[in-house]
N, C-alpha and C positions, 0 to 999 in steps of 0.2 A: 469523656466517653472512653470505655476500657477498651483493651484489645480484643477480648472477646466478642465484644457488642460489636465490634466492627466486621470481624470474622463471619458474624452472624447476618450482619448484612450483605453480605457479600455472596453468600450462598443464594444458590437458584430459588428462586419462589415456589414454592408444592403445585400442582393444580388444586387448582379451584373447591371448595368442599362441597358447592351445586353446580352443575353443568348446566349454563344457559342452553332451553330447547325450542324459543323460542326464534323461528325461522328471518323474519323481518328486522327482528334488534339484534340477532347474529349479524347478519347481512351488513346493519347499520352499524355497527361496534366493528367490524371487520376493515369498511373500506375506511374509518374514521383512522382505527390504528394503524392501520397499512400506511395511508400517506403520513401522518405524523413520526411514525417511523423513522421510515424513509429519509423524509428530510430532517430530520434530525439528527440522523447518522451521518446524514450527506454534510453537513455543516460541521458535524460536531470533527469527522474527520479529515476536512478544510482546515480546521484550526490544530489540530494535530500537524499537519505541515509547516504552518506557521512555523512552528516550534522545533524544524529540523530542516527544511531545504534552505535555510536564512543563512545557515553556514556559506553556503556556496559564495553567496554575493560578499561575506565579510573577508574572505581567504586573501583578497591583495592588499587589503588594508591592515589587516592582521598581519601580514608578511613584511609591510613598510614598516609600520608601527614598533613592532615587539620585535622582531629581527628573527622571526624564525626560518626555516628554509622550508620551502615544499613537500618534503619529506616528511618532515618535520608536523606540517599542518597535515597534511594527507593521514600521518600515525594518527590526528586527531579525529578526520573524517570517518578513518575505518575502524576507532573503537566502537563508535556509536553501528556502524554497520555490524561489526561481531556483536554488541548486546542486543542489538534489537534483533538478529538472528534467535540467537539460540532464545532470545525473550518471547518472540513470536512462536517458538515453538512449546516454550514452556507454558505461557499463557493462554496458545492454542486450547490445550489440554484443560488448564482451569476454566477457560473461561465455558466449555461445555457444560460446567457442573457450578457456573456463577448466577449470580444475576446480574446484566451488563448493563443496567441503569448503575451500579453504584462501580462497577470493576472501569468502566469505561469513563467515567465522571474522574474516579479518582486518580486514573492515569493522565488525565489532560492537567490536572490541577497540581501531581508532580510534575509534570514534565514543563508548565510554565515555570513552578519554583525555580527548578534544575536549569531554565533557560536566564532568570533573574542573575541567581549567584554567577552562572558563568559569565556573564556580564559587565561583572566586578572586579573579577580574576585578571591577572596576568602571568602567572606561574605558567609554565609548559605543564608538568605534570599536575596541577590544580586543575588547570582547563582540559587535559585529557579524563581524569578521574570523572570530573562533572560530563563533559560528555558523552561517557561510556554509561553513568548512570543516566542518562538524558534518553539515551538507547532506547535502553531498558524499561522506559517507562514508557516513550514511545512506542514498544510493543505493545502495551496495554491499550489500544487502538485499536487496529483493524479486527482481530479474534472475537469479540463479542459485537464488530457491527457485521460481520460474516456468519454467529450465530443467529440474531435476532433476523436477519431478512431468509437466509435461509430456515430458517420458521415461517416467517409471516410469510412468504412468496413461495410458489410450486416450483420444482424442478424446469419446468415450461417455460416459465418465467422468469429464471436465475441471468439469461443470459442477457436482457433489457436490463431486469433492476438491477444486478449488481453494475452494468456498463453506466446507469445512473450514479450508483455509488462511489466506479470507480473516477467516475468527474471530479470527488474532491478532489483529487489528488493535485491535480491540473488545476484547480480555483485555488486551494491555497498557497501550490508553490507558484502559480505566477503573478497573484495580488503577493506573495515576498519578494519576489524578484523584481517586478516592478518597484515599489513603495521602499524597498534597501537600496535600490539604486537611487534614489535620492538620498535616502537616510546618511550613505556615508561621503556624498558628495556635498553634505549640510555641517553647516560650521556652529558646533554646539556649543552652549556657554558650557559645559563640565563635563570633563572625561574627551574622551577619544572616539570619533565616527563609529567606528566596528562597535564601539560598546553596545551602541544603541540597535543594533539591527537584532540583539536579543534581548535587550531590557524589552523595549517597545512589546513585541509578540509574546513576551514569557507573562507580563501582566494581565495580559486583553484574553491570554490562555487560563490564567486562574482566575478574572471574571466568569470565563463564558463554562466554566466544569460545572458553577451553578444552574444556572441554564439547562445545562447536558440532562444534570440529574434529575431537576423539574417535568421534562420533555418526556425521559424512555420512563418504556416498562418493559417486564419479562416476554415472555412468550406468549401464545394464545391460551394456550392449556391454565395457564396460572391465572388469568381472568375469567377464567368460564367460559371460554371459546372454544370450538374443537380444533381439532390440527388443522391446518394449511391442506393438506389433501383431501378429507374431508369435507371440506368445506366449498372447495371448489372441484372435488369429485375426480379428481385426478386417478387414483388409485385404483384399476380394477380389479386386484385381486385383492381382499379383504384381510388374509392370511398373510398377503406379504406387508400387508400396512402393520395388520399386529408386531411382526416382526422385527422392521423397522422400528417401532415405538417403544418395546422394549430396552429398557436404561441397563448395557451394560457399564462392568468396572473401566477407569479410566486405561488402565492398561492393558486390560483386553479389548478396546476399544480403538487403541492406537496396533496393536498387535493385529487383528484380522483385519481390520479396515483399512488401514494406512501401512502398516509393515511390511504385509504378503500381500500388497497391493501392485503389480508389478507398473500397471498405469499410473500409477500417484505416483511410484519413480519418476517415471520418466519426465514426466510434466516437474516434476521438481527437478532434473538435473538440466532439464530444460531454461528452467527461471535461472537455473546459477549464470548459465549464460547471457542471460538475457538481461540479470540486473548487472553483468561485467558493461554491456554495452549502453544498457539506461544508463547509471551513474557515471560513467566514465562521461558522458556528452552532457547531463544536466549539474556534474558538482566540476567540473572542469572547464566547462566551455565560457562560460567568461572570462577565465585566465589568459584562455587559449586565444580567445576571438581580441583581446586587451594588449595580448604580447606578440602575436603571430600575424594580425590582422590588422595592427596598426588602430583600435578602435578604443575608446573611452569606455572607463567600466562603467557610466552610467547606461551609455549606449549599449554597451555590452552586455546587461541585465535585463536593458530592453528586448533586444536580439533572442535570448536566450530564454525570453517569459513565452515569446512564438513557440517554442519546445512544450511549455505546458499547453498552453490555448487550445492547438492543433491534437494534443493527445484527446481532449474534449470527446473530437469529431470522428478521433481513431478506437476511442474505447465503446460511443455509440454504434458507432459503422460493426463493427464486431462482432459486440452484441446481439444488433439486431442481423447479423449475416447469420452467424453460429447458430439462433433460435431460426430464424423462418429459410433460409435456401440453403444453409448443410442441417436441418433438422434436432439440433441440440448436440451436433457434432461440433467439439471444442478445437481439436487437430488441424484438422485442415488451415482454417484461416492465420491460427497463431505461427503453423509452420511459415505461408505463405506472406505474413507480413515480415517476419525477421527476417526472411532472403531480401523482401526490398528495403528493408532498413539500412542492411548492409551497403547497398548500392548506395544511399542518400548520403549518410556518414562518408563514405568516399568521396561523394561530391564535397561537401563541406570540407572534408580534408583539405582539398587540391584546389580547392575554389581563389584567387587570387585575390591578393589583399586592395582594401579600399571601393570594396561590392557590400554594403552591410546589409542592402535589399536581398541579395543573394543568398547570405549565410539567416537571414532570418527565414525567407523560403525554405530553404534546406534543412535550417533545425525544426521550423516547424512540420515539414512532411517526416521527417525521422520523428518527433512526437507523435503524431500520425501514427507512425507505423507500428512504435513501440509498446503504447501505451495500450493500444488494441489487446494485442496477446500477454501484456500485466494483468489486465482486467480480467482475462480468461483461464490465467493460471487457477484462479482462487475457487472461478465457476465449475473449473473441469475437475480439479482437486474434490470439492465439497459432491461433485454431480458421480464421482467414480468411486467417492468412500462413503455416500450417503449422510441423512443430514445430522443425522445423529453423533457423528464423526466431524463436523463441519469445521467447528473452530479447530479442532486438532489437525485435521488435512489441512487447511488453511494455512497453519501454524508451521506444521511441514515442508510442504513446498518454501512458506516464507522464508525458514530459518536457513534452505538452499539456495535463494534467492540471494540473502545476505552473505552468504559465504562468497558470493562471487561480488557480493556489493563491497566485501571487503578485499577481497582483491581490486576491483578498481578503484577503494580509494588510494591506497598507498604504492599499488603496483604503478594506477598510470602516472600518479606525481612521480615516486621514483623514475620511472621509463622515461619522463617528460626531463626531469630535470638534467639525466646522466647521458639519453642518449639522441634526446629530442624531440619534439611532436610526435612524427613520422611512425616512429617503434611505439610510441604509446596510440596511436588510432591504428595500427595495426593490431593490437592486443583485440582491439573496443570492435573493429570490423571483422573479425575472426570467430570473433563470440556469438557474434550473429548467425555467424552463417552454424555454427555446431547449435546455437540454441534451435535453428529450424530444423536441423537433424532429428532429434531428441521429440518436440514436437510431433514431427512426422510419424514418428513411431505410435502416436493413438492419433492415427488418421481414423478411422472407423468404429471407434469406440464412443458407443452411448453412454447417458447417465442408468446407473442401478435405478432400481425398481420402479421401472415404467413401462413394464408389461413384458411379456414372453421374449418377443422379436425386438427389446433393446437391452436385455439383458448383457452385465459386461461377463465374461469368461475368466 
């Protein structure tokens, strides 16, 4: 197959060249692909994690092993944080104008390779190279499953389904964190523990990309279905739906929607915060709970998978707050759950050693709390640049997300190893409290075009 052919698949699907008009097999083709969707993105982006929170659990083994220092592995933690920034933002933009059955297929299917080879490696700079490309590919993830549902689902509705969606995230790093806390406590006949916490996950990832691409399709429009408003009538004014529906250039598209966006800032300087204090507690906190805690890393994987479980209940809770009792208002609750995350993180800070029932309470209500307002970055993002804009806004916020994710990887290793715990969970409980600031600032602001009196300013 040439490069072109592939280029070619890659491109969004046209609409349809007949409009189904018939009301009952609209109906039925609608709620068919709607869940198929759904969960297929919900899954396909489960295994996408696979293939990136595994580092966390391998970091002590990798550190006995190969002799690197903290620093040292952290540099490696926060390559992939910088590629998958600026990739989420880059691919934001593509994948508006992809089609993300094959863009999202064939990011899983690198991003297993990428996880195989690093596997293999022992170089410092071999293993950082692959993981900064591993990034990179793991941007090609979330962007095109934030385009397709922001298609098939209303504005109404963004703030359930994507809290749906955002449960992979929680299903796949805590089935890694569980199943690598065995992996490297297992005595292999060839190679070294750590190897295997990414061989295992990088193959089961380039099975399931086949699968992926089997499962999606484009949009509604490109099977002869009508839009998502449309269809469930959302839209009152018919002029602003035309409007919306209109395909501008990619760069005029990032430029009035997301640019001169003043809320899509905010919410993105928001997330830098926010991913300082997520990463900082899910790619460290084994280390931390293993050397401060006096606790076994296998136990300490266990411990630490309660952080994703609990995000589960915190990305639903969210969800369904933001859509039914603040009204599609995203503000409110993201500010009010980062002020109490901050307080949990404290707790676990200060918590004393030899309580592991304690610190898995604690991480899991900070999962709770965090994962709630991750899920609503992307909803408030897509709900304040409209959906046309989705993967690019998406992509935006993301790429400010990881600017702070890369700060905490190498920042709190650094802070941990030079000056001790203490100043690195100060960095992570700080950032909380500035990510609800930031927040705060679209307490009041609805999603664009859903009538008169939610228009945003």
């Amino acid at each position: 197959m040439s490069i072109s052919s592939v280029l070619d698949k890659l491109k969004a699907t046209p609409p349809a060249a007949v409009a189904l008009a018939d009301d009952a097999e609209i109906d039925h083709l609608y709620k068919y692909w709607r869940l198929r969707i759904l969960y297929t993105s919900f899954l396909a982006y489960a295994v996408f994690y696979l293939c990136r929170v595994n580092i966390s659990m391998a970091l002590p083994s990798m550190e006995e092993s190969l002799g690197y220092s903290k620093t040292q592995l952290g540099l490696i933690v926060s390559l992939l944080q910088i590629a998958y920034g600026v990739g989420k933002f880059g691919n934001g933009i593509l994948a508006d104008r992809t089609n993300p059955r094959f863009f999202m297929a064939f990011g899983l299917l690198l991003s297993g390779l990428a996880n195989i080879i690093f596997g293999l490696q022992t170089s410092l700079m071999v293993l950082a190279g692959l993981w900064l490309l591993n990034g990179w590919f793991q941007s090609m993830g979330f962007p095109p499953g934030a385009r397709l549902l922001s298609h098939w689902f209303s504005p109404s509705e963004h703030g359930r389904i994507f809290s749906i969606y955002g449960c992979s995230h929680q299903v796949g790093a805590a089935i890694v964190l569980i199943v690598s806390g065995y992996i490297v406590q297992t005595n292999w006949p060839v190679g070294q523990r750590w190897q295997y916490v990414f061989l295992l996950p990088g193959v089961f990832a380039v099975l399931f990309s086949f699968f992926l691409f089997n499962r999606l399709r484009d949009i509604p429009e490109s099977m002869g279905l009508p839009s998502v408003e449309k269809y469930r009538r959302d839209v009152t004014e018919p002029a602003k739906l035309d409007a919306i529906e209109r395909q501008s250039g990619a760069i005029e598209t990032l430029r009035t929607s997301v640019l001169n966006n003043r809320h899509v800032w905010f919410v993105a300087f928001g997330n830098c915060f926010l991913y300082i204090a997520r990463y900082g507690a899910l790619i460290w906190a084994p280390t931390f709970i293993s050397e401060a805690k006096n606790v076994s890393i296998g136990k300490a994987g266990l411990i630490t998978a309660f952080f994703e479980v609990m995000g589960i209940l915190g990305m639903l809770s969210a969800g369904w707050i933001s859509d039914r009792i603040f009204r599609t208002r995203r503000g409110p609750i993201m500010a009010i759950y980062m002020l109490l995350l901050s307080g949990s993180l404290y707790g676990f800070w200060v918590a004393p050693p030899g309580h592991a029932l304690l610190y898995a309470v604690l991480l899991g209500i900070s999962g709770f709390l965090v994962y709630g307002p991750l899920m609503l970055v992307s909803v408030a993002a897509i709900n304040f640049a409209g959906k046309k804009a989705a993967a690019t806004a998406s992509g935006f916020t993301g790429f400010w997300g990881y600017v702070g994710a890369t700060a905490s990887g190498v920042g709190v290793g650094w802070a941990a190893q030079n000056y001790g715990w203490p100043f690195g969970f100060s960095l992570i409980i700080g950032s909380g409290v500035l990510s609800a600031f930031f927040f705060a600032l679209t307490w009041n602001v609805l999603p664009r075009f859903t009538g008169d009196r939610d228009r945003i300013s």
